[in-house]
C-alpha positions as YAML, in Angstrom:
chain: A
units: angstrom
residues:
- id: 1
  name: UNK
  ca: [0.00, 0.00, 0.00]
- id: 2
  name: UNK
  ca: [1.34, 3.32, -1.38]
- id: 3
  name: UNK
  ca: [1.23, 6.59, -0.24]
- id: 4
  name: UNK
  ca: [-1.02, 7.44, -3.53]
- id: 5
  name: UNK
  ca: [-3.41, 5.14, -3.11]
- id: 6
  name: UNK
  ca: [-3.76, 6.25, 0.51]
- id: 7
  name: UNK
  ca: [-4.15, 10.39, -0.82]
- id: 8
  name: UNK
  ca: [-6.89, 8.56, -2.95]
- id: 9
  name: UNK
  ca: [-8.63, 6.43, -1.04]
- id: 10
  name: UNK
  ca: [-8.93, 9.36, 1.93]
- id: 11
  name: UNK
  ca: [-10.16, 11.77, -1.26]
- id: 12
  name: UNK
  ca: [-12.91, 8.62, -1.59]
- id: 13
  name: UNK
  ca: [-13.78, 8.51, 1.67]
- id: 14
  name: UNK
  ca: [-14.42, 12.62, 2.33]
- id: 15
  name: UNK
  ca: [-17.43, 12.42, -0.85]
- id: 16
  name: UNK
  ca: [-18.30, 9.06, -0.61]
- id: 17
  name: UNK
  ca: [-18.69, 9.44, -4.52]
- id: 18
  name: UNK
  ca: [-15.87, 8.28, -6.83]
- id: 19
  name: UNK
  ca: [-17.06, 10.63, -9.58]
- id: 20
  name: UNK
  ca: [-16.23, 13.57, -8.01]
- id: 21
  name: UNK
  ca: [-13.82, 11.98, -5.82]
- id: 22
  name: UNK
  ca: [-11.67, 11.27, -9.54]
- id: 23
  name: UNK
  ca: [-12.69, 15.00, -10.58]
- id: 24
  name: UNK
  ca: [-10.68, 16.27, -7.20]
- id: 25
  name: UNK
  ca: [-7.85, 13.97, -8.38]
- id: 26
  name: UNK
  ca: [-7.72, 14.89, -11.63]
- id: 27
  name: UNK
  ca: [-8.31, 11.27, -12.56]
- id: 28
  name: UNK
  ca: [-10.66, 9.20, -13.95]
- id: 29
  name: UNK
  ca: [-13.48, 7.51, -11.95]
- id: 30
  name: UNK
  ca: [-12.73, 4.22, -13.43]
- id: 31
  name: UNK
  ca: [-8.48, 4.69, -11.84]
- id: 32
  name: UNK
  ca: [-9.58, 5.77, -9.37]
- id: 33
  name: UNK
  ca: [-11.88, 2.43, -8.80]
- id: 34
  name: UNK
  ca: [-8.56, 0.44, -9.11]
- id: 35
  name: UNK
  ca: [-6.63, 2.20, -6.57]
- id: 36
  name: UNK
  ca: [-9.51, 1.49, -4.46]
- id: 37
  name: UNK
  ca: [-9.84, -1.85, -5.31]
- id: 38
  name: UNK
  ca: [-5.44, -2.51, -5.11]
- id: 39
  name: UNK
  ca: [-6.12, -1.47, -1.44]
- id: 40
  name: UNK
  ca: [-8.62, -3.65, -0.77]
- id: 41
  name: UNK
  ca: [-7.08, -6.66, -1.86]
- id: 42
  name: UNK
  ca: [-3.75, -5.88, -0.38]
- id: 43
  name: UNK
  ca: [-5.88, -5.60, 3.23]
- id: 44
  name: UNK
  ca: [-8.17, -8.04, 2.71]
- id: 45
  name: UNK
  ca: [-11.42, -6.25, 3.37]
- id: 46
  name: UNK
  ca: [-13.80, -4.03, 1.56]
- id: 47
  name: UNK
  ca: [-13.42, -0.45, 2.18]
- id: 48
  name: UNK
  ca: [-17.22, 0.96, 1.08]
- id: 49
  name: UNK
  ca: [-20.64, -0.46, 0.78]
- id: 50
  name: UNK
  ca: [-20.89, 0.54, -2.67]
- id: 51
  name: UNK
  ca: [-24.61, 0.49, -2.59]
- id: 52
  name: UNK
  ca: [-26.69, 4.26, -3.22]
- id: 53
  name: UNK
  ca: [-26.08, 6.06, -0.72]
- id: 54
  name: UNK
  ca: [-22.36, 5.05, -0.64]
- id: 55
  name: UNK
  ca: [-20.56, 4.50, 2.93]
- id: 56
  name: UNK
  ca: [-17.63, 3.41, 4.46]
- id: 57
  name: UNK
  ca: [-17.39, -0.16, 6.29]
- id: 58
  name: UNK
  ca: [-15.91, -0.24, 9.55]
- id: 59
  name: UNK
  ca: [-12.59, -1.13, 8.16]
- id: 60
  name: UNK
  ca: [-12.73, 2.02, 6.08]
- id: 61
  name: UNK
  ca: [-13.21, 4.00, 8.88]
- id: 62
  name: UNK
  ca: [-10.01, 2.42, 10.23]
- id: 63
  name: UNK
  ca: [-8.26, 3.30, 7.48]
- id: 64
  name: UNK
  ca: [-9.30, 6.87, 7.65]
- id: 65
  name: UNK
  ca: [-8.41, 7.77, 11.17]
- id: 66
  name: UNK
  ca: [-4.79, 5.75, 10.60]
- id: 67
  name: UNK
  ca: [-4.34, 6.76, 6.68]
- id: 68
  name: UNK
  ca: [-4.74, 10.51, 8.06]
- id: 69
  name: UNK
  ca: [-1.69, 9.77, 10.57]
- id: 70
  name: UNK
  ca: [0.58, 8.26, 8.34]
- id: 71
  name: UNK
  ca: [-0.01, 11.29, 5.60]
- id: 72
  name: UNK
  ca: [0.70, 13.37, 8.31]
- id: 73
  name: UNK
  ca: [3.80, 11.86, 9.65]
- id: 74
  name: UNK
  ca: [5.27, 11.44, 5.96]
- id: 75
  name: UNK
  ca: [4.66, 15.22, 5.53]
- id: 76
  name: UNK
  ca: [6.56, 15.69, 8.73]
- id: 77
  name: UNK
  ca: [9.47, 14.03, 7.68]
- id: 78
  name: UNK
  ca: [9.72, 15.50, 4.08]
- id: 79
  name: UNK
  ca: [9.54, 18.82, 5.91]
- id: 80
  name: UNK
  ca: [12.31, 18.15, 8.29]
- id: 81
  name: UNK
  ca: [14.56, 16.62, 5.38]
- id: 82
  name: UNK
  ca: [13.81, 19.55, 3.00]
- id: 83
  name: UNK
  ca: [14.52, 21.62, 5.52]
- id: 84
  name: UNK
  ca: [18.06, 20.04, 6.66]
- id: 85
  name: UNK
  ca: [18.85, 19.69, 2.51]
- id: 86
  name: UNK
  ca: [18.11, 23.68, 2.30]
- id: 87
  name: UNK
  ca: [17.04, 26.32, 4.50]
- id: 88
  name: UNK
  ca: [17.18, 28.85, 2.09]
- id: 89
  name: UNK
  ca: [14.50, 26.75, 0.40]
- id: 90
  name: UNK
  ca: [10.73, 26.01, 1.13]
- id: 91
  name: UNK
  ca: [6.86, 27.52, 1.61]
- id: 92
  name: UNK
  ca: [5.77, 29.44, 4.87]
- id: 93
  name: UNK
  ca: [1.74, 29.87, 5.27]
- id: 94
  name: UNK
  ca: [1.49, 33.28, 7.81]
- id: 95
  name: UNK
  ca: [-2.43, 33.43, 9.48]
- id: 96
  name: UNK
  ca: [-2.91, 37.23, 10.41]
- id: 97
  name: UNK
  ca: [-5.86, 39.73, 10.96]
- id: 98
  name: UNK
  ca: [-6.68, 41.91, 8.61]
- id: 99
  name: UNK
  ca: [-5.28, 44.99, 10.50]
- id: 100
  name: UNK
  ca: [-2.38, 43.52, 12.30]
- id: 101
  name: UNK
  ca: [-0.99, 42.26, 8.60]
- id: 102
  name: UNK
  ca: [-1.21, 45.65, 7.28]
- id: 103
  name: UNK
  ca: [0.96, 46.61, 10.17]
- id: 104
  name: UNK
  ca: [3.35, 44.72, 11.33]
- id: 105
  name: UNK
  ca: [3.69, 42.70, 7.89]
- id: 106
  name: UNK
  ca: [5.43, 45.80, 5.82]
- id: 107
  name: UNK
  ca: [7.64, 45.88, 8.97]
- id: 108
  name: UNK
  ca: [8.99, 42.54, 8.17]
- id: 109
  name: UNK
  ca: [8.13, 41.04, 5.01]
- id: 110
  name: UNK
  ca: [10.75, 43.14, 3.05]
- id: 111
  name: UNK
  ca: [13.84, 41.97, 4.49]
- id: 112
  name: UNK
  ca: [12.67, 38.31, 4.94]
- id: 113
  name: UNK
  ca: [12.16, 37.70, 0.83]
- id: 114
  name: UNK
  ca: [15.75, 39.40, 0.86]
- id: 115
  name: UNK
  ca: [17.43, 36.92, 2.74]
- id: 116
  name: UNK
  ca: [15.20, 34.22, 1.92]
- id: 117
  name: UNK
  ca: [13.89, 35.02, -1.45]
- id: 118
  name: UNK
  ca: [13.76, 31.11, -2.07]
- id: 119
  name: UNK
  ca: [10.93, 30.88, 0.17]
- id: 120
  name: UNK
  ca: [7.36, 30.64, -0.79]
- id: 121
  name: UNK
  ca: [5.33, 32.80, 1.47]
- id: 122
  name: UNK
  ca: [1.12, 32.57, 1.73]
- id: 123
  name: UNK
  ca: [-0.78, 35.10, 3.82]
- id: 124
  name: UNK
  ca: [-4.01, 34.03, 5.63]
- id: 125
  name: UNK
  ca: [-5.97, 37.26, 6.48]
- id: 126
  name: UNK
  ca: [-9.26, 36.52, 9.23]
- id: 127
  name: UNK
  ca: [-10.44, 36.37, 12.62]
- id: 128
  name: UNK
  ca: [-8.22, 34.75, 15.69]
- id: 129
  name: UNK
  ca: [-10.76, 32.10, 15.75]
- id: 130
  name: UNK
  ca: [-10.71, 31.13, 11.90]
- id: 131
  name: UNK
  ca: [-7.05, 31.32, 12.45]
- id: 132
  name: UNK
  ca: [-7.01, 28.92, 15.10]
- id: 133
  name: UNK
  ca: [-9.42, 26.28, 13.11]
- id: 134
  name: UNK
  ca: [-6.45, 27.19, 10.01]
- id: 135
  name: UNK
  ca: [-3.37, 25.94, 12.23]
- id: 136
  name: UNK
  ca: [-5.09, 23.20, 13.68]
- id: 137
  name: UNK
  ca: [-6.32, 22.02, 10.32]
- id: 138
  name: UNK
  ca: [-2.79, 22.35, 9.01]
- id: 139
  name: UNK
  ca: [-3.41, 25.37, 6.62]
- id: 140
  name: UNK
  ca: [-0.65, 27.73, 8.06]
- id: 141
  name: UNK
  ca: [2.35, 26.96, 9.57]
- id: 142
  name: UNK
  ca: [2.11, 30.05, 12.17]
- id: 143
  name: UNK
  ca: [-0.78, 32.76, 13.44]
- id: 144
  name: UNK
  ca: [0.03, 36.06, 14.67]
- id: 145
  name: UNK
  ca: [-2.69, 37.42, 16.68]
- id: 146
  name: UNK
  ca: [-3.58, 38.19, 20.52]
- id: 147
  name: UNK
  ca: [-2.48, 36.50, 23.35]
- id: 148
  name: UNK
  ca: [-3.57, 33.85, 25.28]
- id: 149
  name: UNK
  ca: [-4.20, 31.57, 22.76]
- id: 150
  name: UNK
  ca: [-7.74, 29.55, 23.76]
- id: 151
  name: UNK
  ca: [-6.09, 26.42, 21.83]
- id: 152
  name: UNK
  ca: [-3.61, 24.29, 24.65]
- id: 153
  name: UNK
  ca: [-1.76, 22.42, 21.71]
- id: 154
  name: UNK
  ca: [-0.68, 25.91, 20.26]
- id: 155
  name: UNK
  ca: [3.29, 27.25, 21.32]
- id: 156
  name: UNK
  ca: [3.35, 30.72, 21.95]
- id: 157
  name: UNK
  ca: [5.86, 33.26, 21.27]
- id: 158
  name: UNK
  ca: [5.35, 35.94, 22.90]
- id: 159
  name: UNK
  ca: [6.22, 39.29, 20.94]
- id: 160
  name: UNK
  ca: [5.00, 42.35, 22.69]
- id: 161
  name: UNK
  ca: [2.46, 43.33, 25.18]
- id: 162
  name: UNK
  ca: [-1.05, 44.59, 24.29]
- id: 163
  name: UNK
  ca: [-3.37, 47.11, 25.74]
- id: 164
  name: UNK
  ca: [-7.06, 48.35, 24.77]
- id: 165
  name: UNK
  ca: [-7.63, 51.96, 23.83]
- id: 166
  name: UNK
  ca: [-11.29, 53.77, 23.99]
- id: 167
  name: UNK
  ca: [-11.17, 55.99, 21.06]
- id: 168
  name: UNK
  ca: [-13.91, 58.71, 21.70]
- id: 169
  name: UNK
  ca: [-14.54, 61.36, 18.75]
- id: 170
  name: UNK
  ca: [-14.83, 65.04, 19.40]
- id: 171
  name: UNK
  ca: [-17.99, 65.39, 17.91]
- id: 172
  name: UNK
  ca: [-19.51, 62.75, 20.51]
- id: 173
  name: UNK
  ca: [-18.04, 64.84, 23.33]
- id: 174
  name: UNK
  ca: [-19.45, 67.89, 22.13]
- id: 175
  name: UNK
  ca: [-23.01, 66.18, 21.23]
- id: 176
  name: UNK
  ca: [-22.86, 64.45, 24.93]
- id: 177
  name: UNK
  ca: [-21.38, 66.70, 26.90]
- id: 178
  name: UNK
  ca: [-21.67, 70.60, 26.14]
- id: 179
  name: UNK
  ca: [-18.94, 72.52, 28.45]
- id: 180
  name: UNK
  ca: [-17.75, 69.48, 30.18]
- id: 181
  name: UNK
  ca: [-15.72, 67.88, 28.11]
- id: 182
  name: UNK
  ca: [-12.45, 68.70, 29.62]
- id: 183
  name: UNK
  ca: [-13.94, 67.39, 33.14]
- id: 184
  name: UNK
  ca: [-15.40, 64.43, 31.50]
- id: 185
  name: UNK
  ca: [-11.92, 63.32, 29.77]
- id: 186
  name: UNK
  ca: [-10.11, 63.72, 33.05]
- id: 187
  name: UNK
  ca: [-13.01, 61.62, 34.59]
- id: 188
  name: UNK
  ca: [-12.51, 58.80, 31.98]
- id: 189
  name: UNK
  ca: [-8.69, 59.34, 31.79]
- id: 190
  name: UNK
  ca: [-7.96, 59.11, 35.24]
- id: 191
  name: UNK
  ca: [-10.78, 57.06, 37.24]
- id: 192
  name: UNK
  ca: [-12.20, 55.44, 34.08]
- id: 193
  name: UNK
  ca: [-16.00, 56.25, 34.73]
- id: 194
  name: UNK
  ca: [-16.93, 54.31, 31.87]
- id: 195
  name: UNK
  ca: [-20.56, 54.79, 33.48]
- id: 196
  name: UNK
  ca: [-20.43, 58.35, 31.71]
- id: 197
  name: UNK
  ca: [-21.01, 56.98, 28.46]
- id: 198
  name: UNK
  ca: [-24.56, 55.05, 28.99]
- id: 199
  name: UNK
  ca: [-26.31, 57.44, 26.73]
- id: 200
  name: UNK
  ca: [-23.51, 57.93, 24.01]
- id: 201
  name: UNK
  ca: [-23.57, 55.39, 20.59]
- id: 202
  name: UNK
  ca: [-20.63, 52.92, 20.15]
- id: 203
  name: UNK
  ca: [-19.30, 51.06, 17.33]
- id: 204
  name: UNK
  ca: [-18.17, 48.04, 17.84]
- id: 205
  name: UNK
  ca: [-16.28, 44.87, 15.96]
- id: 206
  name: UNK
  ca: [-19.33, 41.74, 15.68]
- id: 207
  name: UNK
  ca: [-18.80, 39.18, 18.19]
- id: 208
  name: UNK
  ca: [-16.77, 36.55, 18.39]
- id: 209
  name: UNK
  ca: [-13.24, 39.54, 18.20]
- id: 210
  name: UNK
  ca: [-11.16, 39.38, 20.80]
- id: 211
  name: UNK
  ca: [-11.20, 42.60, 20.93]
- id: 212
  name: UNK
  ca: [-15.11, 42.94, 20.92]
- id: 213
  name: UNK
  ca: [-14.69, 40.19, 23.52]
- id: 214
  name: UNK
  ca: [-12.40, 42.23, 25.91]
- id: 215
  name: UNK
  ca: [-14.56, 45.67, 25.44]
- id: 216
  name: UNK
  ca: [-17.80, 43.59, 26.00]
- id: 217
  name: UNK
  ca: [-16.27, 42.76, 29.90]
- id: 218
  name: UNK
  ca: [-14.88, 45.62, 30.24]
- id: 219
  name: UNK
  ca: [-18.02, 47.91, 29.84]
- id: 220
  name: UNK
  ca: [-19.75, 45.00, 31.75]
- id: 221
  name: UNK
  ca: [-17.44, 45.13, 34.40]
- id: 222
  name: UNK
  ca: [-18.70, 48.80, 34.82]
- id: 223
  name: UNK
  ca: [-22.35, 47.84, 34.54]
- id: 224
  name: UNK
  ca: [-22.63, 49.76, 31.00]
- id: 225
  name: UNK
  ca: [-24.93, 48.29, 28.33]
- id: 226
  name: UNK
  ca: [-23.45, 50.24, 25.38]
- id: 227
  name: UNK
  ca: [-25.96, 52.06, 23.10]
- id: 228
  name: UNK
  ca: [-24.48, 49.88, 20.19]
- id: 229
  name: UNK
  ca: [-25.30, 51.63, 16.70]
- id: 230
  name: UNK
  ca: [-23.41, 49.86, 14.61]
- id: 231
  name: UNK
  ca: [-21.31, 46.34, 14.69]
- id: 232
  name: UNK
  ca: [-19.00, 45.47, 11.96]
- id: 233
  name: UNK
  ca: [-16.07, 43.19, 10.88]
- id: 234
  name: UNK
  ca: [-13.38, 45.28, 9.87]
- id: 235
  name: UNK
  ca: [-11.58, 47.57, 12.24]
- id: 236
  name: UNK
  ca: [-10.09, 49.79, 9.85]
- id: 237
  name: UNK
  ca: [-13.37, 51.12, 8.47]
- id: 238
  name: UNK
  ca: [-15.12, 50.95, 12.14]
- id: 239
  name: UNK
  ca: [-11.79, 53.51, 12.80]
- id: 240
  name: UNK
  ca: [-12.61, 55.65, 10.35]
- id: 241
  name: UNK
  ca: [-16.46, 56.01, 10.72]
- id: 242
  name: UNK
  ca: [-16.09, 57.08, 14.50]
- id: 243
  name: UNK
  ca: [-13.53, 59.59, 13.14]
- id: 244
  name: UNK
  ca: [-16.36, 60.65, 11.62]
- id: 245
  name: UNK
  ca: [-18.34, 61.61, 14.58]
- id: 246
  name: UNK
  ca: [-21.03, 58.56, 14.90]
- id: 247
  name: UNK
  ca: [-19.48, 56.89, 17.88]
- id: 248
  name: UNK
  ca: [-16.91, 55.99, 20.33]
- id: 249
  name: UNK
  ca: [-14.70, 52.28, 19.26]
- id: 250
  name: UNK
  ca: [-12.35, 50.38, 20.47]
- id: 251
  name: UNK
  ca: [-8.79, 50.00, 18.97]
- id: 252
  name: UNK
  ca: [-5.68, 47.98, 19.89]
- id: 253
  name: UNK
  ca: [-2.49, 50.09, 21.45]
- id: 254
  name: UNK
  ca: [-0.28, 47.94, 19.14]
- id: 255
  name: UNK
  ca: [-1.73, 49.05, 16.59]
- id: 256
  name: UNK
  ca: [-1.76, 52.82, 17.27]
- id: 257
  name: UNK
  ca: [1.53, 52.92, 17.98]
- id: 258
  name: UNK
  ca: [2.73, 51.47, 14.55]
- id: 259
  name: UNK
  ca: [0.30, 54.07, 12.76]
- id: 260
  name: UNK
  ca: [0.57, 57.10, 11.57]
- id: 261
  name: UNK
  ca: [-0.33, 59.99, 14.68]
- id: 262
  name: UNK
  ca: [-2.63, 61.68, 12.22]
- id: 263
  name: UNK
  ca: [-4.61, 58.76, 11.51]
- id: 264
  name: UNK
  ca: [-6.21, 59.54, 15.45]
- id: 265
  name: UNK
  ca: [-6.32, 63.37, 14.83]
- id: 266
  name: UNK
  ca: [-10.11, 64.18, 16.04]
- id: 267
  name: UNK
  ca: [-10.00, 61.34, 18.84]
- id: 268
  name: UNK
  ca: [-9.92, 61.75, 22.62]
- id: 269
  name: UNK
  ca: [-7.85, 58.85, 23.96]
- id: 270
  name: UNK
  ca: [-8.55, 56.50, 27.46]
- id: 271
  name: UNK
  ca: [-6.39, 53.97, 27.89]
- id: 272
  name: UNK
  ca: [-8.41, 50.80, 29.30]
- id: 273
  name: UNK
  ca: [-6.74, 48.24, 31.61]
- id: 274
  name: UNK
  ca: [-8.34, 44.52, 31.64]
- id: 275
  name: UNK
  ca: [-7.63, 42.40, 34.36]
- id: 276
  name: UNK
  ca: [-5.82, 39.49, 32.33]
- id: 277
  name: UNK
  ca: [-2.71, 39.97, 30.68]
- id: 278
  name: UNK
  ca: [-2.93, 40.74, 27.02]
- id: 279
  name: UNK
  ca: [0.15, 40.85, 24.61]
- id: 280
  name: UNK
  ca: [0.37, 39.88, 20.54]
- id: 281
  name: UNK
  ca: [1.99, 36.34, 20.20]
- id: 282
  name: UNK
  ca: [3.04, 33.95, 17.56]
- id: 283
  name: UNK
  ca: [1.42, 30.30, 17.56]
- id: 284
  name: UNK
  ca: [2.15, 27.06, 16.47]
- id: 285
  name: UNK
  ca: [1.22, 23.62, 16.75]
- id: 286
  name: UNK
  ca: [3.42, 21.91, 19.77]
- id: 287
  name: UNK
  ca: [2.95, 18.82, 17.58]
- id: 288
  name: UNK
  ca: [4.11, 19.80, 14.49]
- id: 289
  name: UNK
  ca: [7.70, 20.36, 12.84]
- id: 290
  name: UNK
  ca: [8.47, 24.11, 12.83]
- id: 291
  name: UNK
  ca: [10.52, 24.75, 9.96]
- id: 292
  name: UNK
  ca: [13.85, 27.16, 9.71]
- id: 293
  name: UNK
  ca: [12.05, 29.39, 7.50]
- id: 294
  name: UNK
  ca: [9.41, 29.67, 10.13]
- id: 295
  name: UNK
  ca: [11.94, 30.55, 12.82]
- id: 296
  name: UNK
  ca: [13.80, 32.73, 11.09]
- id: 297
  name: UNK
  ca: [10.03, 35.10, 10.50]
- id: 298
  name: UNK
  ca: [9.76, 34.46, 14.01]
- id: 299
  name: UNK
  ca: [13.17, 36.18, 14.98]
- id: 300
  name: UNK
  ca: [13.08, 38.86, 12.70]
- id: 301
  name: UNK
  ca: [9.25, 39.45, 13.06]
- id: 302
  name: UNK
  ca: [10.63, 39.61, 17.38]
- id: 303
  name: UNK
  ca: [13.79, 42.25, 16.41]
- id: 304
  name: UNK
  ca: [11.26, 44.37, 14.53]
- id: 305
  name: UNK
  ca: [8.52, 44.61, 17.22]
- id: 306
  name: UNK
  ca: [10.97, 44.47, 20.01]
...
């Protein structure tokens, strides 16, 4: 039994139909039967019940779990033997948020393709929690995104700490609070009376953002039930319609501080601690081979933030 019939029989297995099965292989349904059928008389058993619907016996949901495995630990090794032929040499899938890559990527990127030009980078922008699903699924190699992790099995390297900044507009000062909003400010700035802003409008990332998540307990934590007018994925353009005037966000300090100062011209600025320690990490699976190209992002990415 060959590797290529097991990459076949597992493509089998995920439609249960070996028409589209051979159209995913780029084969033809009637190869693809004798692969199948190779297998089966090299084991012994049958691996489907070929009748309408079709489904896998019990030994072919053996071979599944265990056919996985040994794909997995044969990708393993060809990594670690590529990567001992040639360092210089290979592919490196990055998982980022939207926001963070247009930050801190530039800051890197650059000089990695100059010392490693022979490496074949791929750049997975989305949400922490897609990009968790993407590294355990084996789709990137490494995630860069807030810290802790909620997946045990992921290896953190820590790159810099992370606070939470309440960006309020001017024009929501002036609407809320005619002639106070010097006292109100120092209120916020320096007790962080978060109760002041029951009445005003927020905009806010959907759920399921860390940083929605961490605003969420915050505001909860000071018994305010936000007057939410608008939710909405992308930070970026949730930035630049409070600039606008139509409500206080929040925004990562990270962030900020890479950006340019005139980008928060128009905001009034509280910084908001939260109880558990927050920084922005790299992650990786403890049970998969980390390759030299990966550590090498992973240094440089730590000299530029550091």
């Amino acid at each position: 039994m060959n590797f290529l019939n097991i990459e076949y029989f597992l493509v089998a297995a995920k439609e249960l139909n070996f028409s589209k099965a051979a159209e995913k292989l780029y084969i033809s349904p009637q190869s693809l039967s004798t692969h199948i059928a190779k297998i089966e008389k090299e084991l012994g058993v049958e691996l489907f019940y070929r009748d309408h619907p079709m489904r896998l016996t019990y030994a072919g949901e053996i071979l599944v779990k265990y056919g996985q495995e040994i794909l997995a630990k044969k990708n393993q090794t060809l990594d670690e033997l590529r990567d001992i032929a040639d360092s210089k040499r290979g592919k490196l899938s990055i998982g980022i948020s939207h926001t963070r890559g247009l930050v801190f990527l530039p800051l890197v990127l650059p000089q990695y393709h100059e010392e490693y030009p022979g490496v074949e980078i791929k750049i997975l922008e989305a949400p922490t929690a897609k990009l968790e699903y993407a590294l355990s699924n084996g789709d990137i190699d490494i995630m860069i995104s807030l810290t802790p992790f909620s997946d045990e099995n992921l290896e953190t390297v820590e790159l810099c700490e992370e606070e939470l900044l309440m960006l309020i507009p001017d024009k929501i000062m002036d609407t809320c609070f005619p002639g106070r909003q010097k006292e109100v400010l120092d209120r916020l700035q320096n007790n962080l009376e978060l109760s002041l802003l029951k009445d005003c409008p927020f905009l806010l990332l959907t759920t399921g953002n860390r940083v929605r998540t961490i605003a969420d307990k915050v505001l909860g934590e000071h018994s305010v039930k936000p007057n939410l007018l608008l939710e909405i994925d992308n930070i970026e353009t949730l930035l630049e319609l409070s600039k606008k005037g139509m409500g206080i966000t929040f925004y990562p300090h990270s962030l900020q501080s890479y950006s340019n100062s005139q980008k928060f011209q128009g905001f009034n600025i509280v910084e908001v601690p939260y109880g558990k320690a927050q920084g922005i990490g790299v992650g990786y699976l403890k049970t998969r081979f980390l390759s030299q190209a990966a550590k090498e992002f992973i240094r440089m990415l730590k000299e530029v933030i550091q």
